[in-house]
C-alpha positions as a Python dict, from the first residue, in 0.01 Angstrom:
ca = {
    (1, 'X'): (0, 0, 0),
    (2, 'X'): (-36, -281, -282),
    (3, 'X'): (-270, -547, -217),
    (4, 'X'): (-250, -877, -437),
    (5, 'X'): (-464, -1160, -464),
    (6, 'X'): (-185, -1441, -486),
    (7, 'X'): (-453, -1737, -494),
    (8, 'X'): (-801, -1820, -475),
    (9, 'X'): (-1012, -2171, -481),
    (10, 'X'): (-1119, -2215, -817),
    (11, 'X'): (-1442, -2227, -930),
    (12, 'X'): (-1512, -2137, -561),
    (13, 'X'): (-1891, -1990, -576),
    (14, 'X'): (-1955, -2407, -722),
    (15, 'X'): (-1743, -2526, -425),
    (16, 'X'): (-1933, -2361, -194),
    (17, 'X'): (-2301, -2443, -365),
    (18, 'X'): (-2170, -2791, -396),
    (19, 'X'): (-2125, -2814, -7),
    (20, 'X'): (-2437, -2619, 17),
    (21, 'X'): (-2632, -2871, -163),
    (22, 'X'): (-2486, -3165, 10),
    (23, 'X'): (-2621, -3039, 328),
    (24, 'X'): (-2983, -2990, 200),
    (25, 'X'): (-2937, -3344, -7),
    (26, 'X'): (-3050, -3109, -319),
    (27, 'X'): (-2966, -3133, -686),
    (28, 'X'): (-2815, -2839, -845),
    (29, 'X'): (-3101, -2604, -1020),
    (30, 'X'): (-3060, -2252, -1110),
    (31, 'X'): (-2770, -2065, -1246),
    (32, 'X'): (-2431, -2067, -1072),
    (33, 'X'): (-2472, -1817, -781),
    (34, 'X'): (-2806, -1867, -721),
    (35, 'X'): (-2780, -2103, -410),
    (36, 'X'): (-2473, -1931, -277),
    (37, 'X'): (-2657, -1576, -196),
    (38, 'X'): (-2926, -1820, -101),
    (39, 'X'): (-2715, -1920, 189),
    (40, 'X'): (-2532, -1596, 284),
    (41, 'X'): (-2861, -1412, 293),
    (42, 'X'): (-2984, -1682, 533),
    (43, 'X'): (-2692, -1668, 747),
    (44, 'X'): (-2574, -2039, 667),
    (45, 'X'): (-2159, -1915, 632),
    (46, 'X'): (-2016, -2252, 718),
    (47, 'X'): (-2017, -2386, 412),
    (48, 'X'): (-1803, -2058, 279),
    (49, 'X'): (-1531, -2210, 502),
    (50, 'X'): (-1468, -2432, 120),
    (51, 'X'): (-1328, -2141, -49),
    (52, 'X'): (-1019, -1969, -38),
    (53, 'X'): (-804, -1711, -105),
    (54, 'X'): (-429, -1573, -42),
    (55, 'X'): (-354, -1183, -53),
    (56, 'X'): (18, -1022, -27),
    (57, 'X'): (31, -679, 156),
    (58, 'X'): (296, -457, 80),
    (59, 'X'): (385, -120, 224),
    (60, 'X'): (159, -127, 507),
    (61, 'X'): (235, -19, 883),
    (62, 'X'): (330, -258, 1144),
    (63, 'X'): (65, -83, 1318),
    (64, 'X'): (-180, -219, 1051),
    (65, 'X'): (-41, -571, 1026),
    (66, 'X'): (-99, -588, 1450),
    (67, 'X'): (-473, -509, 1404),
    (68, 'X'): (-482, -786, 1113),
    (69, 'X'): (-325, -1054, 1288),
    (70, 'X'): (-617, -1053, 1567),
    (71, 'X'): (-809, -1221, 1295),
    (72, 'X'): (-692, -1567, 1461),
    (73, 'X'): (-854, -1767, 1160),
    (74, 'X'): (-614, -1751, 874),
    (75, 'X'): (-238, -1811, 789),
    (76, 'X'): (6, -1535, 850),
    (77, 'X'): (351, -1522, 684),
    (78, 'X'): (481, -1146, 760),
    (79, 'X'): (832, -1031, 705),
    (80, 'X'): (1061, -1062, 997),
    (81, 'X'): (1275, -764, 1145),
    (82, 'X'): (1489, -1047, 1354),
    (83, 'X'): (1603, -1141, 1016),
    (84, 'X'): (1585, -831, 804),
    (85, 'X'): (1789, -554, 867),
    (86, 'X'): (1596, -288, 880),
    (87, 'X'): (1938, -21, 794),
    (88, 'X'): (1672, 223, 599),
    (89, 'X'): (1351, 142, 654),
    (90, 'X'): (1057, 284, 495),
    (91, 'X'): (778, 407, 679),
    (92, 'X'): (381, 482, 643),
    (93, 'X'): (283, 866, 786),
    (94, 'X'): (-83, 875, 858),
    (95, 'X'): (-293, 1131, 653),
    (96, 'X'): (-403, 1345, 938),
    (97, 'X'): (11, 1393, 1031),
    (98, 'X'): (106, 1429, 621),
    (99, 'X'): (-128, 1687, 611),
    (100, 'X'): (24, 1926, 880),
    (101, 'X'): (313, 1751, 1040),
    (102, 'X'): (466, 1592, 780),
    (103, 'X'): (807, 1777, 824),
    (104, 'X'): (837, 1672, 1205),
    (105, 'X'): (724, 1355, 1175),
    (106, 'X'): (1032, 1299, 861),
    (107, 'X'): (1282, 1417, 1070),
    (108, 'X'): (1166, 1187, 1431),
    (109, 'X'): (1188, 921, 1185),
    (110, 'X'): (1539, 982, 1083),
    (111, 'X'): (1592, 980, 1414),
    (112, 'X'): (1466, 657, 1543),
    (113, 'X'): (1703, 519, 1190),
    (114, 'X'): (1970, 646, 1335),
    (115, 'X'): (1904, 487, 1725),
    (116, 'X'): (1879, 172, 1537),
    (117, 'X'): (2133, 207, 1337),
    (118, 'X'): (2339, 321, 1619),
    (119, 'X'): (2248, -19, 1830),
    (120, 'X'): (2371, -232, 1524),
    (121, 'X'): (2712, -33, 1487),
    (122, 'X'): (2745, -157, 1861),
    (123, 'X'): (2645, -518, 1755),
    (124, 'X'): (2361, -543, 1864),
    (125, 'X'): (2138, -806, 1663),
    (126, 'X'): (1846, -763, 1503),
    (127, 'X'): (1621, -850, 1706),
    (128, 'X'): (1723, -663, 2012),
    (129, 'X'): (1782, -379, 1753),
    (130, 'X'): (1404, -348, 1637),
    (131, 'X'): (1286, -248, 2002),
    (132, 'X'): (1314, 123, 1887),
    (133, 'X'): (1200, 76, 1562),
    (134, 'X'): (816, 266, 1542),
    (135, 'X'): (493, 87, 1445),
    (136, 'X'): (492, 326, 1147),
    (137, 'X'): (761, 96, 958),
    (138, 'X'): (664, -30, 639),
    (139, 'X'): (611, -408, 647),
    (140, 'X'): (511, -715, 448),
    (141, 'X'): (275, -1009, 479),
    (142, 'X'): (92, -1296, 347),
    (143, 'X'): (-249, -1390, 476),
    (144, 'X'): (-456, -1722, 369),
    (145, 'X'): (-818, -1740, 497),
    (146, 'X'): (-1145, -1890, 400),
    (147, 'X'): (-1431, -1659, 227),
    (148, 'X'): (-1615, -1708, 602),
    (149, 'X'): (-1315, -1505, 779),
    (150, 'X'): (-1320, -1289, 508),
    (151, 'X'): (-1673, -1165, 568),
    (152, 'X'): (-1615, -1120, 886),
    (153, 'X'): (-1305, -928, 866),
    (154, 'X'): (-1480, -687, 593),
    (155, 'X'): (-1788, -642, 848),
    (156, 'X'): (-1544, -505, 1089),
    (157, 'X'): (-1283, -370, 886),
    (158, 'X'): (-1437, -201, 623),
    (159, 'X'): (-1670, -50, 839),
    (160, 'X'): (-1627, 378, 905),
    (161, 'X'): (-1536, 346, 1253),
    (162, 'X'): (-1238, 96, 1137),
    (163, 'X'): (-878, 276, 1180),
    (164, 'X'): (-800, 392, 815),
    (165, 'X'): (-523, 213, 696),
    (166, 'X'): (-747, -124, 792),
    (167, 'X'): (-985, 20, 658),
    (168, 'X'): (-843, 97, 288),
    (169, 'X'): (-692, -280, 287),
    (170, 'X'): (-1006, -437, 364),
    (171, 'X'): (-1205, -241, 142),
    (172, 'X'): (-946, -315, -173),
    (173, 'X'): (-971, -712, -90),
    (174, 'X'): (-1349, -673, -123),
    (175, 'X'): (-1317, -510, -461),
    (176, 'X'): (-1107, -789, -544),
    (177, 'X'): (-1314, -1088, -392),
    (178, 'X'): (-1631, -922, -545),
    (179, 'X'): (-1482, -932, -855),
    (180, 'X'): (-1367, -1295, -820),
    (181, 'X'): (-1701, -1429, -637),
    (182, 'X'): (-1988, -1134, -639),
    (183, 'X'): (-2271, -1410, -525),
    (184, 'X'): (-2063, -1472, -176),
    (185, 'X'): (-1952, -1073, -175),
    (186, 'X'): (-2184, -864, -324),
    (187, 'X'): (-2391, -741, -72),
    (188, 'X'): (-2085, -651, 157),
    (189, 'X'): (-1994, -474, -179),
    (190, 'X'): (-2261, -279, -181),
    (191, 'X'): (-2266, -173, 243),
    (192, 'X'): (-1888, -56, 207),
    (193, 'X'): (-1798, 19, -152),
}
């Protein structure tokens, strides 16, 4: 799976202090940071809703994207299999079935490639096509959300009892947010990390 951070607000631990200090009707005192974990630790996360950031998530499961996309509170753009043919797609095996099954579970996917590509020799279109394809197929997608959402996704998805391939995802965009804003992340960094 490749994870990439596509965008982020600039400059967003200051955005987010900025708003902070706007609701107090305070001046700015302190290094930069300061009043952010101020507000985290004290549980005052709406004014994280100012800061953004945009990942791209490549070579994930279907099955992982479905779990994502329950997070209601960001922008999803995911590739489409209506519109992509899907002739030889590429597919995610879990690590408890790669450890012992690996050989079976190869072959049932060259299996379920050749039902679909069976249904599109018949004319089928895409989209009716893709009803056999398996959750396992490899997909791509796009997902926008403010540093709020992404706290809360990282408290549930980065947690041990989180499915694994969730898990992994969340726990690399935390690396990468804690990198880019530590004073909004860090203590999440240091729970799951």
């Amino acid at each position: 799976m490749d994870i990439e951070l596509v965008a982020v607000t600039p400059n967003a631990v200051e955005v987010i202090e900025n708003a902070g200090r706007t609701c107090y009707q305070s001046e700015a005192n302190g290094e930069v940071g300061d009043l952010a974990k101020k507000l985290v630790k004290s549980g005052h996360h709406s004014v994280l809703e100012h800061a953004y950031c945009t990942f791209r998530i490549n070579g994930c499961s279907r099955a992982m994207t479905h779990q994502l996309v329950r997070h209601r509170l960001m922008a999803i753009s995911q590739q489409s299999q209506r519109y992509v043919r899907e002739d030889q797609f590429d597919y995610v095996i879990p690590p408890a079935i790669e450890e012992k099954h690996k050989d079976l579970f190869v072959s049932q996917m060259e299996v379920i490639q050749g039902m679909y590509n069976e249904w599109k020799i018949r004319g089928i279109r895409n989209e009716d096509a893709r009803f056999v394809l398996p959750n396992a197929c490899e997909s791509e997608i796009v997902i926008s959300f403010n540093f709020r959402e992404a706290r809360h996704i990282f408290e549930v998805r980065c947690d041990k009892h989180a499915q694994w391939e969730i898990r992994v995802m969340a726990k690399e965009m935390l690396r990468i947010l804690n990198e880019e804003a530590p004073a909004i992340f860090e203590d999440l960094a240091e729970k799951f990390l």
